[in-house]
N, C-alpha and C positions, 0 to 999 in steps of 0.2 A: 504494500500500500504506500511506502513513502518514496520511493519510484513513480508512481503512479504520481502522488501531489508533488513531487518536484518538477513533475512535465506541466501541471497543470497553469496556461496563462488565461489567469482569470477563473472561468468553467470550460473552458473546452481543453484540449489536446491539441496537438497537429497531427496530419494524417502521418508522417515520418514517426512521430514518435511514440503514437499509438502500434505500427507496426513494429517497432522494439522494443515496448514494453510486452507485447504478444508474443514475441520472440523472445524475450528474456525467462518470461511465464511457461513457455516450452521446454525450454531448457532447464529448468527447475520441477518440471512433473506438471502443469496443468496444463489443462484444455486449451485452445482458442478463445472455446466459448465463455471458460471459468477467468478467462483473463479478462475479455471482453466484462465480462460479471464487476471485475472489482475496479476498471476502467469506470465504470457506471455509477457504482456507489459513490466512488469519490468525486465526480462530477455532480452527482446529486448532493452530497455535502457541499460541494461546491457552491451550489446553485441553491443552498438552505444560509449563505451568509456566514459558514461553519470558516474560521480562520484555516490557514494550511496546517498550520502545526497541532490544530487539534482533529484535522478530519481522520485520523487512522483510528486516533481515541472514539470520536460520537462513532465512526461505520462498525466497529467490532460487531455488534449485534445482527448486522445486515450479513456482516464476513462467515458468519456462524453457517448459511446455509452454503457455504462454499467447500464442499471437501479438499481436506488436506493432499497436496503433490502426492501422487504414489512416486515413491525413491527410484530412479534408473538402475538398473544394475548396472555395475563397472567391472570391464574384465580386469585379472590382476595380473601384474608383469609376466606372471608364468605363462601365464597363456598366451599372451599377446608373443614372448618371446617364443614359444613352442607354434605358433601359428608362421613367425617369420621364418623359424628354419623349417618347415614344411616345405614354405612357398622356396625358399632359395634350393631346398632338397629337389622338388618340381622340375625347378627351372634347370635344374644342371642334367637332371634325367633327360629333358626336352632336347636338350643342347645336342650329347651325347646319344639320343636317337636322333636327330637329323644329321649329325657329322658319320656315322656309321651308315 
């Protein structure tokens, strides 16, 4: 949410920075749509005469029907390292049937 009121001039967004705070909300686990959701709230505090620095405080109540990011899962260096020597295992196999 303070992402969200640091873009805001006045009650609106810009179309630029509505598309990276959507983008940023992706990246963290939510929807589109749940980004677009909390885009709203704080426009509508906005738009209620709510200061900036208090609209994360009054929208909490609104934020309530917004489910929590489901966490990404992250691969871990093992994997990621066992997946590159796969691919470079691959590529030499490759080599070495077209040179033969």
């Amino acid at each position: 949410m303070q992402r969200v009121v640091a873009c805001l001039q006045g009650t609106t967004i810009t179309f630029e920075d509505r598309r990276k705070l959507i983008r940023t909300g992706t990246l963290i686990g939510l929807t589109p749509f749940h980004s677009e959701l909390i885009i709203a709230i704080a426009q509508d505090q906005a738009r209620r005469g709510i200061p900036p620095r208090s609209i994360a405080e009054q929208g909490t109540g609104q934020l309530e029907c917004i489910p929590a990011p489901e966490p990404r899962p992250r691969s871990s260096p093992i994997l990621r390292a066992m997946w590159w020597a796969g691919a470079i295992i691959s590529a030499e196999i490759a080599i070495l049937i077209w040179l033969l």
